[in-house]
C-alpha positions as CSV (number, residue, x, y, z in Angstrom):
1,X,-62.7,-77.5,-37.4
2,X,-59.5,-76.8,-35.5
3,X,-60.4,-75.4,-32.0
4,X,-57.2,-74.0,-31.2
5,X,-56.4,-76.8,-28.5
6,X,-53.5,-78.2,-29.6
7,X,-50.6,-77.6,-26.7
8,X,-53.4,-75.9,-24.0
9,X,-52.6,-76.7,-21.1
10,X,-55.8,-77.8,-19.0
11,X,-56.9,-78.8,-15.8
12,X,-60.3,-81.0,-15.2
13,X,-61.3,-81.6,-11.9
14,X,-64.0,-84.4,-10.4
15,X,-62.3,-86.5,-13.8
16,X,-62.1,-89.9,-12.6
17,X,-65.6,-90.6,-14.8
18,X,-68.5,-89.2,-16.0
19,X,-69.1,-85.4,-16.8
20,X,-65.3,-84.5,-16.0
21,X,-63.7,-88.0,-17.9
22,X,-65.9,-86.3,-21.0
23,X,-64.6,-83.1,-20.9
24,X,-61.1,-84.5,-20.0
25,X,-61.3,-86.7,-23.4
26,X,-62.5,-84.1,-25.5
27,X,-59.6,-81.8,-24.6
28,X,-56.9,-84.3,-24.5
29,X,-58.8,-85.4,-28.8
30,X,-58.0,-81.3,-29.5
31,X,-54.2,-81.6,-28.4
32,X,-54.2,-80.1,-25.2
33,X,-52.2,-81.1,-22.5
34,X,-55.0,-81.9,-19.8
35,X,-54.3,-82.1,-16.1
36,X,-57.1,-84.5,-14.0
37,X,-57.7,-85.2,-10.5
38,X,-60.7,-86.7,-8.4
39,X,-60.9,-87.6,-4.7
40,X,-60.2,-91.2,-5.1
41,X,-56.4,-92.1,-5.9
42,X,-56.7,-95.5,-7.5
43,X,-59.7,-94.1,-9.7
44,X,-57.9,-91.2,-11.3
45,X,-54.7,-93.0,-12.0
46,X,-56.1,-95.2,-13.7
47,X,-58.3,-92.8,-16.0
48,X,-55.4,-90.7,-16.5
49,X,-53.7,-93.9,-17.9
50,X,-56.7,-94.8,-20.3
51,X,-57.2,-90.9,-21.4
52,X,-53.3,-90.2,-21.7
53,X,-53.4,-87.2,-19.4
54,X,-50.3,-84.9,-19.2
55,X,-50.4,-85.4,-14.9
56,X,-53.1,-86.7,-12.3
57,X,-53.1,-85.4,-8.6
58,X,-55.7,-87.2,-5.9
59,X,-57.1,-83.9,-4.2
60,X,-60.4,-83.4,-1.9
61,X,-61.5,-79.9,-3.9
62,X,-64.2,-79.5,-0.9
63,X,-60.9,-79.2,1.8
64,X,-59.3,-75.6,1.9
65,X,-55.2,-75.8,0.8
66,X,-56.3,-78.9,-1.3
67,X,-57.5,-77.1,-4.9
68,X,-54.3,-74.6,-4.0
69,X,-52.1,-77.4,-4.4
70,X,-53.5,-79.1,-6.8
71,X,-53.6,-75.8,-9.2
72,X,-49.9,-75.7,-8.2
73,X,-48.9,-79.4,-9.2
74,X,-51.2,-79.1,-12.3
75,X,-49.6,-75.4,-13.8
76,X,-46.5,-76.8,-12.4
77,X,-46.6,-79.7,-14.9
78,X,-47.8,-78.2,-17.6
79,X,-46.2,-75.2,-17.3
80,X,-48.8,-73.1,-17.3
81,X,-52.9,-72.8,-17.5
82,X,-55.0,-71.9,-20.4
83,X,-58.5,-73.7,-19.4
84,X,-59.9,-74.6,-16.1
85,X,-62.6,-77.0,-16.0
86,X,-64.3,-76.7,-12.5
87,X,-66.4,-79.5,-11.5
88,X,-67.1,-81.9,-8.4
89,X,-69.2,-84.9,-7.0
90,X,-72.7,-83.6,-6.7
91,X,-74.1,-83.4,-3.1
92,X,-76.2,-86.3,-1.9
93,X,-79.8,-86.4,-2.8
94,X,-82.8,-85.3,-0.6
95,X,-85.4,-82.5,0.3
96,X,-85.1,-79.9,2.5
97,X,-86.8,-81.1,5.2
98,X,-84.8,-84.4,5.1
99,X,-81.7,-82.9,4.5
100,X,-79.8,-82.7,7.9
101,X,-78.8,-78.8,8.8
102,X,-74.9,-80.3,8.8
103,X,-74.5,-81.3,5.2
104,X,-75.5,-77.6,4.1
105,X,-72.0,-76.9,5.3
106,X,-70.6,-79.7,3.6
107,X,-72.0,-79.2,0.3
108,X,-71.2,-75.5,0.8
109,X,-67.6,-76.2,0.6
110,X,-67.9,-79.3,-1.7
111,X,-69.8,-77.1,-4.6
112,X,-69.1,-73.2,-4.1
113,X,-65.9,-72.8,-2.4
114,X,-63.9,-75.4,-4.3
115,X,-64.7,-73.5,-7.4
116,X,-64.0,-70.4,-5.2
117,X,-60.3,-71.6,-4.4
118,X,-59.9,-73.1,-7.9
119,X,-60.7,-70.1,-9.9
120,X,-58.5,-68.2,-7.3
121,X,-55.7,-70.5,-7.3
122,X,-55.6,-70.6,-11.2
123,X,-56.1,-67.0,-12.2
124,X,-52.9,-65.5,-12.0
125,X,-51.7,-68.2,-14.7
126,X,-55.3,-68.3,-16.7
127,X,-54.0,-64.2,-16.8
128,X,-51.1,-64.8,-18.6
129,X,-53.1,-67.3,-21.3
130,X,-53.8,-65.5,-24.8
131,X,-56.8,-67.4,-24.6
132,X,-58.1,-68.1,-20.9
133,X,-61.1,-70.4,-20.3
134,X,-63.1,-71.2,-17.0
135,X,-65.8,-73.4,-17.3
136,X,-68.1,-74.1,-14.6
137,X,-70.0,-77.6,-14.7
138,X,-73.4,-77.0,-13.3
139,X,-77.0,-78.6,-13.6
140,X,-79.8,-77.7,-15.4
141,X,-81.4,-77.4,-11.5
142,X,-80.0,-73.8,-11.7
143,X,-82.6,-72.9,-14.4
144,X,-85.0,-75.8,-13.3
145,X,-84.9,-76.8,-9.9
146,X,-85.2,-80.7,-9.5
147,X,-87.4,-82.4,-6.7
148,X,-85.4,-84.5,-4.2
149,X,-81.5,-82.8,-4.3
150,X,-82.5,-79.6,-2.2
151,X,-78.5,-79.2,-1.7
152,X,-76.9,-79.5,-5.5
153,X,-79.9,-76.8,-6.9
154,X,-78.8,-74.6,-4.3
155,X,-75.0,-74.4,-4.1
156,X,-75.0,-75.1,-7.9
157,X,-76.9,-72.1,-8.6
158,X,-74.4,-70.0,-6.3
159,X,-72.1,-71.1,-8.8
160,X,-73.7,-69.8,-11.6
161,X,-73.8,-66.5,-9.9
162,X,-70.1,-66.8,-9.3
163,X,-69.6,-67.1,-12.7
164,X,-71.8,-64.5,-14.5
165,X,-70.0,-62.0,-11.6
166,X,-66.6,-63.2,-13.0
167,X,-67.4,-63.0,-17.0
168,X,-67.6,-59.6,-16.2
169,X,-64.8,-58.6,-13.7
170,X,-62.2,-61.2,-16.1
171,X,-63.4,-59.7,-19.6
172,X,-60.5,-57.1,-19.7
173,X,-58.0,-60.0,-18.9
174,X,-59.6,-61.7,-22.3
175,X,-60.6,-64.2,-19.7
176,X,-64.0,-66.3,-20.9
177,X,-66.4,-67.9,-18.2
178,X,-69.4,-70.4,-18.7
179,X,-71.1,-72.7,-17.1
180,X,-72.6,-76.4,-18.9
181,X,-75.9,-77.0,-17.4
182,X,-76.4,-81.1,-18.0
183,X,-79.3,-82.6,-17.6
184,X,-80.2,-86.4,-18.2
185,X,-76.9,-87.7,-19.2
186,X,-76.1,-91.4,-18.3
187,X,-73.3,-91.0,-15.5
188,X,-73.1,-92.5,-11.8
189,X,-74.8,-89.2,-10.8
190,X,-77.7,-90.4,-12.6
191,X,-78.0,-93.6,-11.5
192,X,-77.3,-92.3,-7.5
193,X,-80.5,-89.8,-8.0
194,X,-82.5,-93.1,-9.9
195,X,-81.5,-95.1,-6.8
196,X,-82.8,-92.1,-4.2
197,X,-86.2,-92.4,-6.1
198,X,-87.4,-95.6,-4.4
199,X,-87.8,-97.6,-7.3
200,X,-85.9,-100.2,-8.8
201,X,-82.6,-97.7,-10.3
202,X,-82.2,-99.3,-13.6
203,X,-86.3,-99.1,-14.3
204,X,-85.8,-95.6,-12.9
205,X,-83.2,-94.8,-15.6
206,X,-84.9,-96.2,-18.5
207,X,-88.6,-94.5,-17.4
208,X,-85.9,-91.2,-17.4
209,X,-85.1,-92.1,-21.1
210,X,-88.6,-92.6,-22.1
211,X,-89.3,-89.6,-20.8
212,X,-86.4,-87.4,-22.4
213,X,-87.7,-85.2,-25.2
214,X,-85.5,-87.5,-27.7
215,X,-86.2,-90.6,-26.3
216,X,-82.9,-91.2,-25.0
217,X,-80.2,-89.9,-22.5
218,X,-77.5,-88.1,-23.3
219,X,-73.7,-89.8,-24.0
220,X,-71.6,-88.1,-22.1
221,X,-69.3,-87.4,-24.9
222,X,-71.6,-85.1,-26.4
223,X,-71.4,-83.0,-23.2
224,X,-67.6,-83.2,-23.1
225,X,-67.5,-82.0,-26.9
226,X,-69.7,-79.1,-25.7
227,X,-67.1,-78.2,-22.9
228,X,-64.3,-78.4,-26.1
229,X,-65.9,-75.7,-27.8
230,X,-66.2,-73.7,-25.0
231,X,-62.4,-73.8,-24.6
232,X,-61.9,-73.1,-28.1
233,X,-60.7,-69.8,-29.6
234,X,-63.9,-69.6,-31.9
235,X,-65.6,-69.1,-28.1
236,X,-63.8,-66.1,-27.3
237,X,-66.8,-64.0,-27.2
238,X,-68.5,-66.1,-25.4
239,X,-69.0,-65.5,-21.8
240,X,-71.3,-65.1,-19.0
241,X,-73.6,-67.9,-20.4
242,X,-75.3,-71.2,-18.8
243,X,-75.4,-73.4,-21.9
244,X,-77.7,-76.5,-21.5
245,X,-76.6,-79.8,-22.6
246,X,-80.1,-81.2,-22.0
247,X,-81.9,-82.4,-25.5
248,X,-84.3,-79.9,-25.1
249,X,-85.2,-80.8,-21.4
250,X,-85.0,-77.4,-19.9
251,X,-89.0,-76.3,-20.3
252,X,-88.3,-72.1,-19.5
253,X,-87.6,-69.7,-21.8
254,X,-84.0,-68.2,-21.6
């Protein structure tokens, strides 16, 4: 199936590894000219040297003036913007009551207001796209709340709310926005929450697997494939949703 990639121009933040590398991958395998960045310099050079991206930038998403510059470098390079993958390093782990009142700021402008000054930064190009895509990476948290990271299913599910508010107010700009809800997929994120549980991380991660509807976790190119389609034009009447990318973890009806 052709998605309609080929020649996008795309920008994936939090790309280094994991969830953003997928999505990064699967956009780059459709054609598109893909655009990554992630805090950490080395990192992010180096994946944009394995993947073949079009342009890397090192950028802190959670400090204002940082995802404004780095939507500038990125459209600047590709000369343009058709799909903006909005993502970033999940908050550390912990309850409520152990969470110190501090980090609520920190993970305030980590999770919601870099995807606030992305999405702001980006629209006026995603405007002139034929076929603009936001999607907004997530956790299945914002439909199941998960014990023990208090922070991520709050801020997360403020994203989710930013994006259902902007599927509507972007529809007449032929604009689509989504969220991907993961759940269970083998990445560093995983194995942080595993090592929070106060067992042994890698029994942690395997008890996970047992535990996952299809016996396994999920590879986390299934989840950039996902994020592909999404971006595709077959998905242009798409919009407004939270898709899970869970194998059938999510236990509500929605």
């Amino acid at each position: 199936m052709d998605l309609g990639l080929s020649g996008r121009s795309a920008l994936v933040t939090a790309a280094s590894r994991g969830l953003g590398r997928a999505c990064a991958e699967a956009l780059i395998g459709e054609g598109a000219n893909v655009f990554i960045s992630s805090r950490d310099e080395a990192s992010i050079a180096s994946t944009a040297k394995q993947i073949k991206a079009a342009g890397w930038l090192a950028a802190d998403v959670s400090k204002p003036g940082e995802p404004e510059a780095l939507v500038e470098a990125a459209t600047t390079r590709l000369r343009g913007l058709d799909v903006l993958v909005v993502n970033a390093g999940g908050p550390p782990p912990g309850t409520f009551q152990t969470t110190p009142i501090e980090q609520w700021e920190v993970a305030f402008e980590l999770t919601l207001m870099s995807a606030v000054r992305l999405i702001r930064a980006g629209l006026p190009h995603l405007k002139r796209s034929d076929q603009g895509r936001i999607v907004c990476i997530t956790s299945i948290s914002v439909r199941q709340p998960i014990p023990n990271i208090a922070l991520s299913n709050a801020m997360r599910a403020a994203v989710t709310g930013l994006a259902k508010t902007l599927s509507r107010e972007l529809a007449p700009d032929r604009i689509t926005v989504n969220c991907l809800a993961p759940d269970s997929i083998l990445t560093d994120r995983i194995r942080q929450i595993a090592a929070a549980s106060g067992t042994d991380p890698d029994e942690r991660v395997k008890e996970m697997a047992a535990h996952a509807p299809m016996g396994r976790l999920g590879d986390p190119a299934e989840f950039g494939a996902a994020c592909a389609f999404l971006c595709s034009k077959q998905a242009g009447y798409i919009s407004g949703q939270t898709i899970g990318v869970d194998g059938g973890a999510l236990l509500g009806v929605h």
